[in-house]
FIKEKE-956708 format. One line per 3 residues: number of its first residue (from 1); their letters; for each residue x, y, z of C-alpha. Coordinates in Angstrom, 2 decimals, padded with zeros to 5 digits. Each point is the difference from the previous one (the first is absolute). Layout:
! FIKEKE-956708
NUM = a = X,Y,Z | ...
***
This chain:
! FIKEKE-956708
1 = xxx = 014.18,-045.40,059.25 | 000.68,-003.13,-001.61 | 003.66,-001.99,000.30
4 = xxx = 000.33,000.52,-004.21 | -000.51,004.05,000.89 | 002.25,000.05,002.80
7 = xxx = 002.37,-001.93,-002.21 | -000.58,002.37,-002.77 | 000.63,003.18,002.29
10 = xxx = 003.24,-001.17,000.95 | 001.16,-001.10,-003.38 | -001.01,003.62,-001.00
13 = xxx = 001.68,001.19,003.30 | 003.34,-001.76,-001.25 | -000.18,001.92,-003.48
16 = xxx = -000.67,003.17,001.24 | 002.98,-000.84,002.13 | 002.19,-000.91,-002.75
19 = xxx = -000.89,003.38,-002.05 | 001.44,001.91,002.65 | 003.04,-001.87,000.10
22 = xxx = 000.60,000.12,-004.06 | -000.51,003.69,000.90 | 002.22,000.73,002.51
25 = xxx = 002.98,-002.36,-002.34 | -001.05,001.91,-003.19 | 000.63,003.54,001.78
28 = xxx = 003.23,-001.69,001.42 | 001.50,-001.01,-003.40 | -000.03,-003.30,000.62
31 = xxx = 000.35,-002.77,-002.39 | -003.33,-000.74,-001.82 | 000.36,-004.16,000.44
34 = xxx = 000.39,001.16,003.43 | -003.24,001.77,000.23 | -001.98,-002.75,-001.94
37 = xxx = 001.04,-002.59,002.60 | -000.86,002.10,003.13 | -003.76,000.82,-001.95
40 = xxx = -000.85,-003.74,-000.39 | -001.83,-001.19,003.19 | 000.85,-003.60,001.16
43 = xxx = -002.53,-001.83,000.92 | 000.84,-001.92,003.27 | -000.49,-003.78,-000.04
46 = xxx = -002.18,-001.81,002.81 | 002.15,-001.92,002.56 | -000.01,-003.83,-000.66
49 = xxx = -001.42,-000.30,003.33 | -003.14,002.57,-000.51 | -003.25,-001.36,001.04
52 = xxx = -002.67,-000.67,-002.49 | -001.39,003.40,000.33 | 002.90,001.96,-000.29
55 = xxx = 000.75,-002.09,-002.68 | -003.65,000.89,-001.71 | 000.81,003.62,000.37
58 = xxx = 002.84,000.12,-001.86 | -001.11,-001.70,-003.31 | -002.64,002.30,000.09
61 = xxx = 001.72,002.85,000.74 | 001.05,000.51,-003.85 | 000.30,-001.87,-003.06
64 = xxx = 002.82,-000.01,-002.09 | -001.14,002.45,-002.48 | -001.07,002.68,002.73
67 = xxx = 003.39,-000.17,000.86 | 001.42,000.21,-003.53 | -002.04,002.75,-000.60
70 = xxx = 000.71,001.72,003.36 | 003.78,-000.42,-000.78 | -000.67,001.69,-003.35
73 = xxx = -001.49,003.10,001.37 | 003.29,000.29,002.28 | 001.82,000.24,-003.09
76 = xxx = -001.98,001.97,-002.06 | 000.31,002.58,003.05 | 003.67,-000.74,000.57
79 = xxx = 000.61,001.12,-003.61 | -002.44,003.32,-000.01 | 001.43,001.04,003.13
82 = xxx = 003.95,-000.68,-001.94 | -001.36,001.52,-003.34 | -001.39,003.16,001.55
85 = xxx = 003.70,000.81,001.35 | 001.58,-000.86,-003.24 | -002.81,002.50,-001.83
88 = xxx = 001.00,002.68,002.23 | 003.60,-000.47,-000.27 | -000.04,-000.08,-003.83
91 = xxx = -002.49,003.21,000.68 | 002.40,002.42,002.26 | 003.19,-001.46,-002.55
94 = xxx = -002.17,000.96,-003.49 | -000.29,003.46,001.93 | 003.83,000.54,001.02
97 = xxx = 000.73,-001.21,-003.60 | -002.51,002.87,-001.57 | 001.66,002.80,002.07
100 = xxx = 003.53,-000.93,-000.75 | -001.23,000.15,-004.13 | -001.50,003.54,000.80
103 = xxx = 002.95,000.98,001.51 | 002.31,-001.04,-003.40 | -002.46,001.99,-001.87
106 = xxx = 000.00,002.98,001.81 | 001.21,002.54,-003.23 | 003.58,001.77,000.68
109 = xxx = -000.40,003.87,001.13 | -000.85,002.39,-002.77 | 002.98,001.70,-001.68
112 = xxx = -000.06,003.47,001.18 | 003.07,001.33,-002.19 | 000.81,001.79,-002.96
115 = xxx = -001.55,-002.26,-002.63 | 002.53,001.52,-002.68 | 003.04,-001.61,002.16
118 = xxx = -001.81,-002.93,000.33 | -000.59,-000.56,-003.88 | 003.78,000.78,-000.36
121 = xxx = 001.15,-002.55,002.23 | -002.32,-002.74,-001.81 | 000.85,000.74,-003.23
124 = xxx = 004.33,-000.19,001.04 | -001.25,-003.41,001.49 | -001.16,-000.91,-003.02
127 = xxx = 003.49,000.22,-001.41 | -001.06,003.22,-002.61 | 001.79,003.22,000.32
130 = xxx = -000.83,002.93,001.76 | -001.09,001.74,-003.46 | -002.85,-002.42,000.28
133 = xxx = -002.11,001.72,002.69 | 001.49,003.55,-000.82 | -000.27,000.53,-003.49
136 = xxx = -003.15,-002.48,-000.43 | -001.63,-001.41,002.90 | -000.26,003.20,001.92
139 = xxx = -001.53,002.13,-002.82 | -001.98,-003.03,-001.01 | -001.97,000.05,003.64
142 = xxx = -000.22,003.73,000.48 | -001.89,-000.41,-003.07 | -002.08,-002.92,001.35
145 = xxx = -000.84,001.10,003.39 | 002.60,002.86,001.30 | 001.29,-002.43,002.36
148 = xxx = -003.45,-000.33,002.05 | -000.77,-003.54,001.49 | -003.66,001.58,000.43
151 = xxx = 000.05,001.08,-004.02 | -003.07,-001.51,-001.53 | -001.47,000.71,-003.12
154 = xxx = -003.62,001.19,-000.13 | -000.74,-001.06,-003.17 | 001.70,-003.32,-000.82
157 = xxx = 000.69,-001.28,003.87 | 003.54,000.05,-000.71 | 002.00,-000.54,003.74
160 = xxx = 002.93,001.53,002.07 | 003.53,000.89,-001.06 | 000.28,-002.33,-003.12
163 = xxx = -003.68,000.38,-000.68 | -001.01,-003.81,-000.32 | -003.12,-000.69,-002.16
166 = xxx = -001.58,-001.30,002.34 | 001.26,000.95,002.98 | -000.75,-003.15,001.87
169 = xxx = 002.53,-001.93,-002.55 | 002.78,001.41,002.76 | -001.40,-002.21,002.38
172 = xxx = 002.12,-002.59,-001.16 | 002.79,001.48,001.51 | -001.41,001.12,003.57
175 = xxx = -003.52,000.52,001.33 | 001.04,003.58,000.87 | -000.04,000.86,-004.18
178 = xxx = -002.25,002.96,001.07 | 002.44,001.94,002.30 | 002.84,-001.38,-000.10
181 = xxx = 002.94,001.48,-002.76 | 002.19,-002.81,000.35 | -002.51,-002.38,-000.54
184 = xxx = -000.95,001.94,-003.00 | 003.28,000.88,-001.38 | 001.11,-003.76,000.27
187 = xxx = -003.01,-000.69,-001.99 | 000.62,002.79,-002.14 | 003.93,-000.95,-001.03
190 = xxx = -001.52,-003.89,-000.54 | -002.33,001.21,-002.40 | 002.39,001.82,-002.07
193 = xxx = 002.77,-003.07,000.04 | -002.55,-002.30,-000.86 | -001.42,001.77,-002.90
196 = xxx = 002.40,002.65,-001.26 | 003.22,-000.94,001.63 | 001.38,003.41,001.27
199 = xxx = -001.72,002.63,000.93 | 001.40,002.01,-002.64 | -001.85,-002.48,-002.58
202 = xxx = -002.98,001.26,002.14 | 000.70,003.30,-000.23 | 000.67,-000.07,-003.68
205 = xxx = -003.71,-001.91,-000.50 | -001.70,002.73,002.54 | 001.19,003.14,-002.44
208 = xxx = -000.64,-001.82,-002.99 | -003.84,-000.96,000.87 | -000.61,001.73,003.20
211 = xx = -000.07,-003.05,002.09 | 001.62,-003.05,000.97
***
């Protein structure tokens, strides 16, 4: 082997060396100046004294450039070896983040209660009298449906308690619009505020054309 290959094989030895080392500060957290400095091989100057030989050796051992170049690799390796732990942190966080959102989605438990009592309370929260749900919104949605969340009409597709047109409109107020009553009968009261006011002007418009 040849003094330039020797030379070569240890300046190789030196990087390999220094990869390790940006390794083992990358896994430690270290700072990232930190780890550039310890990747860059210095070369060691000859001794003023060193014969003519030794002397000979080391100017050949590598030019400037080579060890430019060999400096560059350390860094390019110092900064996959950082990047690949940043990747996987950002990874494992985007992960935590997604199950936290799936948790705040998770739909409340279906209502499981009289769906009459239910309607009454919503309709006093709206701030209309009880004569609102008994003399026209509980006639108006036996009509409709008899009170079944399941209630769907074979011929138009009609939907639930207030029998929504189509029934996936209810999805605006839950995901659950298919078994859920309160989802439906919140739905259901909107509906009628929005486009008759009270849901005697909906009952009024249901015996005078059959719908509403």
């Amino acid at each position: 082997m040849s003094l330039r290959s020797t030379a070569t094989v240890g300046a190789a030895t030196l990087v390999a060396g220094a990869t390790l080392a940006v390794s083992a500060i990358a896994d430690d957290g270290a700072d990232p100046d930190m780890a550039a400095s310890a990747a860059v091989p210095e070369v060691e100057q000859p001794a003023a004294d060193t014969e003519a030989g030794e002397a000979t050796f080391f100017s050949e051992q590598l030019s400037q450039e080579e060890i430019q170049s060999l400096r560059e690799q350390a860094r390019e390796q110092r900064d996959a070896a950082l990047g690949s732990g940043v990747m996987t942190a950002r990874t494992e966080g985007s992960d935590i983040e997604e199950e936290k959102e799936e948790e705040e989605e998770a739909e409340a438990p279906a209502f499981t209660g009289d769906p009459r009592a239910l309607a009454l309370d919503m309709v006093l929260a709206e701030g209309w009298p009880a004569s609102e749900f008994h003399d026209c919104l509980e006639p108006l949605w036996e009509k409709e449906s008899n009170w079944n969340p399941m209630a769907e009409n074979p011929s138009s597709g009609a939907y639930g308690i207030p029998q929504s047109l189509p029934g996936d409109k209810m999805a605006s107020h839950g995901g659950d619009w298919r078994t859920n009553p309160a989802t439906q009968i919140a739905w259901g009261i909107d509906y009628i505020k929005g486009r008759y006011g009270t849901p005697c002007g909906a009952w009024a418009q249901s015996q005078a054309t059959g719908g509403y």
